[in-house]
C-alpha positions in Angstrom: -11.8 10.5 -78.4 -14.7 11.6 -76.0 -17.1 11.9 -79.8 -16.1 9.0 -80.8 -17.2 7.2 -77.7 -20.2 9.6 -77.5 -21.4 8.2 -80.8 -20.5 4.1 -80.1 -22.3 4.8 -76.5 -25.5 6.1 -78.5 -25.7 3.8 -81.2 -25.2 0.8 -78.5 -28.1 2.1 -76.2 -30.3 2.7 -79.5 -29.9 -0.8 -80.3 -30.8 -1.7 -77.1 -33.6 0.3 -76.7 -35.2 -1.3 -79.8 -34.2 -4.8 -78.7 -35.0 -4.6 -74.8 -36.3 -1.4 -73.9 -39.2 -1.0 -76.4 -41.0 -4.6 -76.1 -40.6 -4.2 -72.5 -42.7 -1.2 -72.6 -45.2 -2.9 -74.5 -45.8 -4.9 -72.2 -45.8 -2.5 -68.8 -48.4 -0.6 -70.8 -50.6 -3.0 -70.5 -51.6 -1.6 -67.3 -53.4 1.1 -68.3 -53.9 0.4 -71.9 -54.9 -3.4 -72.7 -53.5 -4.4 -75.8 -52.7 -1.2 -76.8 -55.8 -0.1 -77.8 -56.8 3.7 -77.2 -60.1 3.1 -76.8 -59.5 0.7 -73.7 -56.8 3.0 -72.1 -57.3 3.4 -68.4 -55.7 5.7 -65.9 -57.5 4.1 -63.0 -55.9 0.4 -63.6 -52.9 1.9 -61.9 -54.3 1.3 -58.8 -53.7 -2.2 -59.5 -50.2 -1.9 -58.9 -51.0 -2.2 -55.0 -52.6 -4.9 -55.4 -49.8 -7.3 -55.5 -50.1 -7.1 -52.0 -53.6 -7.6 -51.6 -54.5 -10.4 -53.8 -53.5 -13.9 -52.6 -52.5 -14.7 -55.5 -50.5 -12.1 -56.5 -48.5 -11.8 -53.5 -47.8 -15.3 -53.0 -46.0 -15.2 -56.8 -44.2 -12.2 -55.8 -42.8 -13.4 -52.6 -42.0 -16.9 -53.9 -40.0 -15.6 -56.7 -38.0 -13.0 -54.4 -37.3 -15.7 -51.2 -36.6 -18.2 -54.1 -34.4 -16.1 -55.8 -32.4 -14.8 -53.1 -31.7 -18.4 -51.7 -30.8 -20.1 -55.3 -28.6 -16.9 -55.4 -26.7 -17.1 -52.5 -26.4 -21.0 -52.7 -25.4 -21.1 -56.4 -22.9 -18.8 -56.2 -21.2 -20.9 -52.8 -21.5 -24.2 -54.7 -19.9 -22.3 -58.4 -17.1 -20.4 -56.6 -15.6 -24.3 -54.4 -16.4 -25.7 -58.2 -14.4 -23.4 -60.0 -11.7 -23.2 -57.4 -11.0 -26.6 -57.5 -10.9 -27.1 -60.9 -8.6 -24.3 -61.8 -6.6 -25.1 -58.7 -6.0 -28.8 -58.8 -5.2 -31.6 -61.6 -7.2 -34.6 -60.8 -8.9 -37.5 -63.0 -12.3 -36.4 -63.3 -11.5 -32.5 -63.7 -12.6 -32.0 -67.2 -15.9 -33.5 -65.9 -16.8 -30.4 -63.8 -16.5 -28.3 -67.4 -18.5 -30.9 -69.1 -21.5 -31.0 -66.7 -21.4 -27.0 -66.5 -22.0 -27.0 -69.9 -24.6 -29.4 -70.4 -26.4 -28.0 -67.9 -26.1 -24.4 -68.8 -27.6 -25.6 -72.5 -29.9 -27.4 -71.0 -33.2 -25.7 -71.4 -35.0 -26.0 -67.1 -38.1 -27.5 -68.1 -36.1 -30.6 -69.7 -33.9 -30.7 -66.0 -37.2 -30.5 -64.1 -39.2 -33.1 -66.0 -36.5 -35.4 -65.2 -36.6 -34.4 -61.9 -40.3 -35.0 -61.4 -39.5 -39.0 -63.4 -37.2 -39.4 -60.4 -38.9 -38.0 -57.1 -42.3 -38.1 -58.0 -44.9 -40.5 -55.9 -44.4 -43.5 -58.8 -40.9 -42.2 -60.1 -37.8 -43.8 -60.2 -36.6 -43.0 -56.6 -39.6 -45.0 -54.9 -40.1 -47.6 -57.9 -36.9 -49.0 -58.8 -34.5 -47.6 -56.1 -37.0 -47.6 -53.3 -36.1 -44.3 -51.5 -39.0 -43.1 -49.2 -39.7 -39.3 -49.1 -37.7 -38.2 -52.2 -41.1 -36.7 -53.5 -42.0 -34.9 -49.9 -38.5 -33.3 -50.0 -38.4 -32.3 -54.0 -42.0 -30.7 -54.0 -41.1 -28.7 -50.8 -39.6 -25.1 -51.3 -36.0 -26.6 -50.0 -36.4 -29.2 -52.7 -37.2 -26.4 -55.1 -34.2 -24.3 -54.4 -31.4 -27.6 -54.6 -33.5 -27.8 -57.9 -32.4 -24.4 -59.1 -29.3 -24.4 -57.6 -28.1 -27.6 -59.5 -29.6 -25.7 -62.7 -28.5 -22.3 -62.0 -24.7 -22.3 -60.6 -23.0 -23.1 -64.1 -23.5 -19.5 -65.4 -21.6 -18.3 -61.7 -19.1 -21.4 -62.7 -17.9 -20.1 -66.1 -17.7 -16.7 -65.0 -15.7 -17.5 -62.1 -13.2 -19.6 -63.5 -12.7 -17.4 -66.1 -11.3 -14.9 -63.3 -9.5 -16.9 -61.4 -7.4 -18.7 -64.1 -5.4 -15.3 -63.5 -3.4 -15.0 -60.3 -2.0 -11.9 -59.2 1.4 -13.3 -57.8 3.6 -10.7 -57.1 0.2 -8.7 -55.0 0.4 -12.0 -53.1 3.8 -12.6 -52.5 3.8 -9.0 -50.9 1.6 -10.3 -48.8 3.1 -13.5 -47.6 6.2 -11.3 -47.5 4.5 -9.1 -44.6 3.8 -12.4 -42.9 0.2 -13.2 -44.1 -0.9 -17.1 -44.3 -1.9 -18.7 -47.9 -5.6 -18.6 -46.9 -5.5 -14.8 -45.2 -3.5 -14.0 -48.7 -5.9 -15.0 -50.7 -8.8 -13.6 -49.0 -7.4 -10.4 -48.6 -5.9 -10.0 -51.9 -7.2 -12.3 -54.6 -10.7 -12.7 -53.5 -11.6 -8.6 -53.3 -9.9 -8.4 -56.5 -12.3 -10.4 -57.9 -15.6 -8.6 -56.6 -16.7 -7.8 -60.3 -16.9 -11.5 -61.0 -18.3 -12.5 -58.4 -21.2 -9.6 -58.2 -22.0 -10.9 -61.6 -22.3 -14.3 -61.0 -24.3 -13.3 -58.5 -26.4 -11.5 -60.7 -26.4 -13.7 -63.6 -28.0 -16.6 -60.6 -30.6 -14.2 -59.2 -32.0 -12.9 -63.0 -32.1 -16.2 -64.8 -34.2 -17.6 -61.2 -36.4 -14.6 -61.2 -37.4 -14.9 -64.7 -37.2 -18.6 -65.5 -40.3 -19.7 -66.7 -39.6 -23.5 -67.7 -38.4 -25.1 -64.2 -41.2 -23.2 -62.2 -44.3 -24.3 -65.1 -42.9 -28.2 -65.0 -43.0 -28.3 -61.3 -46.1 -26.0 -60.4 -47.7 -29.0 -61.9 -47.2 -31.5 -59.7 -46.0 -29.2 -56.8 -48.4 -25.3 -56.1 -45.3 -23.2 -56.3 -46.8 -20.0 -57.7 -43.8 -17.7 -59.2 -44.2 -14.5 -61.2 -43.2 -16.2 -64.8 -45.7 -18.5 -64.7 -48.4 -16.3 -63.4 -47.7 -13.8 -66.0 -47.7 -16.6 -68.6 -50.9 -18.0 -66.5 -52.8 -14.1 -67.0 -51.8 -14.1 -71.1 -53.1 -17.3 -71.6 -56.3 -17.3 -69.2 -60.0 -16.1 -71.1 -59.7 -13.4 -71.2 -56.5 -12.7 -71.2 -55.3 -10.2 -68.6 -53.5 -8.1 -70.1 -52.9 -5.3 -67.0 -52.2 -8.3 -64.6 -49.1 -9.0 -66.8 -48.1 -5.6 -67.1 -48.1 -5.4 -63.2 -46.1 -8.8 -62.5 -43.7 -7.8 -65.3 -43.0 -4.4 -63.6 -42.6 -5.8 -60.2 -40.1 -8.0 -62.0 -38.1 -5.5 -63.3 -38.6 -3.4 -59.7 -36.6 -7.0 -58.2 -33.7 -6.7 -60.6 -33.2 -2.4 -60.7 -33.0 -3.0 -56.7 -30.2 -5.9 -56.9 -28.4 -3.4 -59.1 -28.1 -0.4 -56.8 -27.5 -3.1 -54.1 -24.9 -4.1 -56.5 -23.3 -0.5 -57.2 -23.3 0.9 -53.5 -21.2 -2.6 -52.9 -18.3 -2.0 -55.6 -18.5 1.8 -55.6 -16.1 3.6 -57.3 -13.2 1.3 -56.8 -10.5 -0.7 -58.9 -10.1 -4.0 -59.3 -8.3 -4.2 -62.3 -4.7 -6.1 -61.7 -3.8 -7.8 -64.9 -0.5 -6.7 -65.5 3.5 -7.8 -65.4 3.2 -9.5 -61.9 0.0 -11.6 -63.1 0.5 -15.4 -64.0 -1.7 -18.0 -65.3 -2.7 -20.3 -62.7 -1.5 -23.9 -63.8 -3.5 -26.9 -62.2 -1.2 -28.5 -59.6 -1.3 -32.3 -59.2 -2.3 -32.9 -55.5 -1.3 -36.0 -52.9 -3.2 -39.4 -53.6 -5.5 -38.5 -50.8 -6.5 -35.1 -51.9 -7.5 -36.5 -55.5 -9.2 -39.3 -55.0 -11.3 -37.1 -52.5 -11.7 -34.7 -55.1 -12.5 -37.2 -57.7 -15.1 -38.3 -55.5 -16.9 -35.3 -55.2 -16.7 -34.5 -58.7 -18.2 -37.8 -59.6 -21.2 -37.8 -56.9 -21.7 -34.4 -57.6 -22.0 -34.7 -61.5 -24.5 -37.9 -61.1 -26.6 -35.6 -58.6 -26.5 -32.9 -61.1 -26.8 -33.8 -64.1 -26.9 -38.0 -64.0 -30.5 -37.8 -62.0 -32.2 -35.7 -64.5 -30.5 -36.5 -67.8 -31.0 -40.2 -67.0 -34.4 -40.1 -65.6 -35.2 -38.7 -69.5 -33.3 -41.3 -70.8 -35.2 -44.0 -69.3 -38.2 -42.8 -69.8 -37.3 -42.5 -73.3 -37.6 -46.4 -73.7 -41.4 -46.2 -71.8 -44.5 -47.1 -73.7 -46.4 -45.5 -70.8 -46.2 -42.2 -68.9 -45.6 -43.7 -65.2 -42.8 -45.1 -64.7 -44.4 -47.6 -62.0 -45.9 -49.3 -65.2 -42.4 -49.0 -67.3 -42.7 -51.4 -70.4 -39.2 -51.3 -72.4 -39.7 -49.8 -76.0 -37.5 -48.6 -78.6 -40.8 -47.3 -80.5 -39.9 -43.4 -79.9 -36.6 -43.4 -80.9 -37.9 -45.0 -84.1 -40.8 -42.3 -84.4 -38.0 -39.3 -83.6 -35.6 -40.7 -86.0 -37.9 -41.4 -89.3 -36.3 -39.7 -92.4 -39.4 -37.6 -93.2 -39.7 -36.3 -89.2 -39.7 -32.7 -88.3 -36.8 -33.6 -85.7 -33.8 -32.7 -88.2 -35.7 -29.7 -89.4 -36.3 -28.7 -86.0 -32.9 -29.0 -85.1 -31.8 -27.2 -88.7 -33.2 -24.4 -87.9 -32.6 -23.7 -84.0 -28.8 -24.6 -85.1 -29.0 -21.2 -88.0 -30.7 -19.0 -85.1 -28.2 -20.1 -82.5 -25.4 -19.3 -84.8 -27.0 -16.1 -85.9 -27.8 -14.8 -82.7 -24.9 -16.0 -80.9 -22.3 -14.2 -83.4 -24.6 -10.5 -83.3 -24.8 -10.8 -79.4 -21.3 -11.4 -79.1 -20.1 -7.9 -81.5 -23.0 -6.1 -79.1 -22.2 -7.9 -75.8 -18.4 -6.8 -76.3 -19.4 -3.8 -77.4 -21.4 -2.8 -74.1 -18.8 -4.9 -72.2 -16.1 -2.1 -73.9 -17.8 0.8 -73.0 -19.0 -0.2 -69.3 -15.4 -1.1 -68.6 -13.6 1.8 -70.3 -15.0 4.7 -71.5 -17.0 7.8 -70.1 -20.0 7.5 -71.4 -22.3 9.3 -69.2 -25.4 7.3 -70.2 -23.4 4.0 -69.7 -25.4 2.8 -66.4 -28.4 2.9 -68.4 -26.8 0.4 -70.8 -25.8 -1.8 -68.2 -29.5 -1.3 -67.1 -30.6 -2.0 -70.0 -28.4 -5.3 -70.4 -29.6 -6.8 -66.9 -33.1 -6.2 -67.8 -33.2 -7.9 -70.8 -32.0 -11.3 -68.5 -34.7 -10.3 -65.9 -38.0 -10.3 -68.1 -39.3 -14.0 -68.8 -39.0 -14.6 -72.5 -42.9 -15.2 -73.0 -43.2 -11.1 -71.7 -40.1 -10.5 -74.0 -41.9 -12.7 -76.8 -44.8 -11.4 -76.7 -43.3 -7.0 -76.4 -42.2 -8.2 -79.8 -45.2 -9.3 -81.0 -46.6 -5.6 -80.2 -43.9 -4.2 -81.6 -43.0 -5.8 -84.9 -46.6 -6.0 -85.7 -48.0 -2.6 -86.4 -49.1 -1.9 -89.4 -47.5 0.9 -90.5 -44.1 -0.5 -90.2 -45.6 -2.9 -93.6 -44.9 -0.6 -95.9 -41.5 -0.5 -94.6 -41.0 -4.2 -94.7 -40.2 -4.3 -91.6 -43.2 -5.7 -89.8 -41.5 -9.3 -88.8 -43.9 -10.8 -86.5 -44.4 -14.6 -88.2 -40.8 -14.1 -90.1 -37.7 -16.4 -88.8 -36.2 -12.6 -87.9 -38.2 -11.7 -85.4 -36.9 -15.3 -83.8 -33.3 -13.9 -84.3 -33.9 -10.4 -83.0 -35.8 -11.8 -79.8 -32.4 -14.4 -79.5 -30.1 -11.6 -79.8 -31.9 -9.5 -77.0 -31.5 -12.2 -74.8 -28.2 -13.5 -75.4 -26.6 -9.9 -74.7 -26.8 -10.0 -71.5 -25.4 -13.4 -70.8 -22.4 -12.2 -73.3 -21.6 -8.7 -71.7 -21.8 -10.3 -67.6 -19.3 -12.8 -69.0 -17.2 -10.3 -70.8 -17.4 -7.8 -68.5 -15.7 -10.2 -65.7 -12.9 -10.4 -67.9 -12.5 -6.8 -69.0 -12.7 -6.0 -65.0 -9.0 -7.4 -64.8 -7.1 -6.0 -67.5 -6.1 -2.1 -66.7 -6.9 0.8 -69.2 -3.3 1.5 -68.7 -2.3 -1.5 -71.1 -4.7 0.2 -73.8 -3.6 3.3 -73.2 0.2 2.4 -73.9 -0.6 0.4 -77.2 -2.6 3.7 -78.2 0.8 6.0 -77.2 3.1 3.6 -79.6 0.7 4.6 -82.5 -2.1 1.4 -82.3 -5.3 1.4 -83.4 -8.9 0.7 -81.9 -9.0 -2.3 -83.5 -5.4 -3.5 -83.5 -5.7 -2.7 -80.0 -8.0 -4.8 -79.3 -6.9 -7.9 -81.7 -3.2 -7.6 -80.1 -4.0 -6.4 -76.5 -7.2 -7.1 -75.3 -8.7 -9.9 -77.1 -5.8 -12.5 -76.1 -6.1 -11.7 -72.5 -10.0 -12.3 -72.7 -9.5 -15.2 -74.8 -11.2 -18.0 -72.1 -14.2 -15.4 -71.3 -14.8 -14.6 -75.1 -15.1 -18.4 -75.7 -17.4 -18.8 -72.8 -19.9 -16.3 -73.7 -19.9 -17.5 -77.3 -20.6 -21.2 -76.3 -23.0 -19.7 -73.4 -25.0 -17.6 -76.1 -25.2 -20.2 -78.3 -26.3 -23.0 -76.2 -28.8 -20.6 -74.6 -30.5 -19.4 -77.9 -30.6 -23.5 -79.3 -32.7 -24.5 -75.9 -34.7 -21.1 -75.7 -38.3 -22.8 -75.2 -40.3 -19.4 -74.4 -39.2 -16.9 -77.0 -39.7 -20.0 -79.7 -42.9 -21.0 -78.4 -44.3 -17.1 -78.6 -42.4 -16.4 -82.0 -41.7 -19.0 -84.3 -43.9 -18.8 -87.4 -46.3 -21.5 -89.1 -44.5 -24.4 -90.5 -41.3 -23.2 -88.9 -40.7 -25.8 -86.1 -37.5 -25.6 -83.5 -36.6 -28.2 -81.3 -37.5 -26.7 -78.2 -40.6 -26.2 -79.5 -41.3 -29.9 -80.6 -40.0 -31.4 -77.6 -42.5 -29.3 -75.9 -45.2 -30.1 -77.9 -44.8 -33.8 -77.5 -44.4 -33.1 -73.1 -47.4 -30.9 -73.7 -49.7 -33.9 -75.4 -48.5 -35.9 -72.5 -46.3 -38.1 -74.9 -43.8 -38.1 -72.5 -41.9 -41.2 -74.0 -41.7 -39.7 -77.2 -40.7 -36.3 -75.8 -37.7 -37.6 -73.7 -36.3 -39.6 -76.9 -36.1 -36.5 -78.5 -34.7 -34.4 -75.7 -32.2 -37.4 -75.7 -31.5 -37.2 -79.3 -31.9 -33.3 -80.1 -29.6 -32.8 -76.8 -27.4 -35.1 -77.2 -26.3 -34.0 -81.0 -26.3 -30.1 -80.0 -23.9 -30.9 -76.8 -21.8 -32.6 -79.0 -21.7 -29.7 -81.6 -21.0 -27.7 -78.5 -18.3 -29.5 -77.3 -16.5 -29.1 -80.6 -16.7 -25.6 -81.2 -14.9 -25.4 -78.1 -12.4 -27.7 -79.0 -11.6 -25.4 -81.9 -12.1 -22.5 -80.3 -9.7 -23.3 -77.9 -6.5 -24.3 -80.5 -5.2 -21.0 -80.6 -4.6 -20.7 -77.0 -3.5 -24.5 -76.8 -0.7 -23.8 -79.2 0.1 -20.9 -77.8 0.8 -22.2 -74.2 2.3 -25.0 -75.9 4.8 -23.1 -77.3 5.6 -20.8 -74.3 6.6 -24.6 -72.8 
């Protein structure tokens, strides 16, 4: 047993050492050795790594991505956990509405949210023109602004992880409880909530990587607003003349110093204790329907939440989509770029072909490696299995245009030719760069789930003769049924709208739609833009809604017939 787990825990972290580890490295060498070249290598660049807190510059990235980070953290994860507490919690009306926003939103690619953002708050946008609210672009373009910003983008990965977790309630831990004279709420804080520590350390997590790294919401509002954050100056140093190279390799490591500290933060928390309680005195927690008061309230917030969230930004694009001009101040009703986006002969459906095939791809390879690592982390011994966890947070930490661009060092040498494997301007490398940074989005979610059930229940499945893999198609998969689907649905909605890695990678003549709305925001067609985001997004949240529809029909018939 302890060899064969030896051998799966080396073959994991060899994958991910091809797939996160060595691009990253790439990249940090850049440092010393600018674009890899030997003859350019030099020791004495390491004295750059001080400078981040020297150079104005510099610094003020660094400490607007950590305070930004920290805040969007802590706030996303209070606004997910009330979210996903009421909706496993109560029945009411507008319930399903909380799981439809979530997932829009966590598709959603953050430069799309934020340019709707900017079309509603800034100085001629919709909140001063048409619904004449003073002050909505002073408070937006202000670092409080920026953070509600994130926050609405940010807390739907904390939300499915969460309510994945607490769709299980340890009853007969909380009746013993109740039974020692403890009230419903000091129950549950006492007994449910610690229980759920892994869950919520890594929503936590999930909130404070995808905020470090994000590159999209940061670049769209630097524009209009000078919020300086580590993405975009790294982007900023790769794309300046000449290209900085060793100032990219410094951000990036001080990016990946950020996350290793959050992680042994993380560790000295949770320690070496248990958590997992999934056993015969667990139930599944079934929605109770509440007093009239209680749901309308609830109904309420669900609905002025959901407009705040995702009405404001999705419709600000939508409207704009009908503009002949960029302002909206000097709005002129069109239907010209839907008719442009919608020709027969346009590269929208081609876009939208082939982001479709990579999602798919990506999304069913990160989910057999993401459970994978989510297996060993949660049961074996694997000594080297904090590195693969590591490794797995990492890969969420580092901006995609550092991760694109690792790649392109990597799968572009020219002795891997004669091996066929040099990929850089092949659809693969797309897929390989999608995998690397769907993983750890997969294994967070999957590792919440696995937290709960106890190696015990494995264990006696093994004694009675059971297989590895009949254990885990009769044990362990049903019980992680509701996280499996979320991190297949999270993967695959993440690697459709991933605008950085398809910007660095894709190859010639091989268009993806995050890549042609960006184009058409980047020629300042922002009309034309928006009708495709409206049209591209609208068709892949409807794909996404139906793949969980029938991902979902197993466990509908199943409770179904428990009834």
């Amino acid at each position: 047993m302890k060899l064969r787990e030896n051998i799966s825990g080396s073959l994991i972290l060899a994958i991910l050492t091809i797939l996160v580890l060595l691009p990253l490295v790439t990249v940090l060498l850049q440092v010393v050795c600018p674009g890899l070249s030997l003859e350019d290598f030099a020791p004495g660049n390491l004295s750059l790594l001080l400078d981040v807190f020297v150079r104005p510059l510099w610094k003020r990235a660094f400490i607007n991505s950590a305070t930004m980070s920290l805040c969007t953290t802590v706030a996303g994860l209070l606004v997910a956990g009330i979210l996903a507490h009421i909706r496993v919690r109560y029945d009411f009306p507008l319930a399903k509405l909380l799981d439809i926003v979530s997932w829009i939103l966590l598709i959603m690619p953050s430069f799309i949210l934020a340019q709707g953002w900017v079309f509603f708050a800034s100085g001629n946008g919709i909140a001063r023109s048409w619904l004449h609210i003073e002050g909505m672009n002073n408070f937006l373009f202000s670092f409080p602004g920026l953070v509600t910003v994130m926050v609405l983008c940010k807390y739907p990965m904390a939300y499915v992880t969460i309510k994945a977790a607490l769709e299980w309630y340890p009853a007969r831990l909380v009746h013993a409880a109740r039974m020692n004279g403890a009230s419903p709420f000091k129950a549950w804080t006492s007994v449910q909530l610690p229980l759920c520590l892994p869950t919520f350390f890594s929503a936590a997590m999930l909130i404070f990587m995808d905020t470090v790294g994000d590159y999209g919401m940061s670049s769209t509002i630097t524009a209009v607003y000078s919020f300086p954050t580590l993405p975009y100056t790294i982007y900023s140093a790769i794309c300046s003349s000449p290209v900085r190279f060793d100032m990219a390799g410094v951000l990036s490591l001080y990016l990946v110093v950020m996350i290793v500290i959050a992680m042994i933060l993380q560790f000295y928390v949770m320690g070496r204790k248990r958590f997992d309680f999934l056993g015969t005195g667990t139930e599944q927690v079934m929605p109770k329907k509440a007093g009239p008061a209680v749901t309308g309230l609830l109904s309420v917030i669900t609905g002025v939440f959901s407009l705040i969230a995702l009405g404001i930004p999705i419709g600000s694009n939508f409207i704009m989509s009908f503009s002949d001009s960029f302002s909206i101040e000097r709005f002129r009703f069109t239907l010209a770029n839907y008719q442009n986006v919608l020709q027969p002969d346009g590269t929208l459906l081609a876009g939208v072909k082939n982001s479709l095939s990579l999602a798919a791809v990506a999304a069913v390879i990160g989910l057999i490696i993401g459970f994978a690592v989510a297996y060993i982390l949660t049961y074996s011994q694997f000594k080297l299995k904090r590195l693969i966890d590591m490794l797995t947070l990492i890969a969420m930490a580092v901006p995609g245009v550092v991760l694109g661009i690792g790649y392109i060092f990597v799968w572009n040498q020219k002795w891997l030719q004669p091996l066929g494997l040099n990929l850089y301007g092949k659809p693969e490398i797309l897929i390989l760069a999608s995998v690397a940074s769907a993983i750890p989005l997969i294994n967070r979610v999957l590792v919440g789930g696995m937290s709960k059930v106890p190696q015990e229940l494995l264990t006696a499945s093994q004694v009675q003769g059971a297989g590895l893999f009949r254990r885990l198609r009769t044990v362990l998969l049903p019980l992680l049924h509701s996280s499996m689907v979320s991190a297949v649905l999270a993967a695959f909605g993440g690697s459709v709208f991933n605008l950085a890695i398809t910007t660095i990678l894709y190859p010639p003549n091989y268009s993806t739609l995050p890549v042609y709305i960006s184009d058409a925001y980047n020629d300042l067609n922002f009309g034309y833009s928006a009708a495709a985001t409206i049209v591209g997004g609208t068709f892949i949240v409807a794909i996404m809604l139906l793949l969980e529809v029938l991902l979902n029909l197993g466990k509908r018939k199943r409770n179904a017939d428990y009834t």
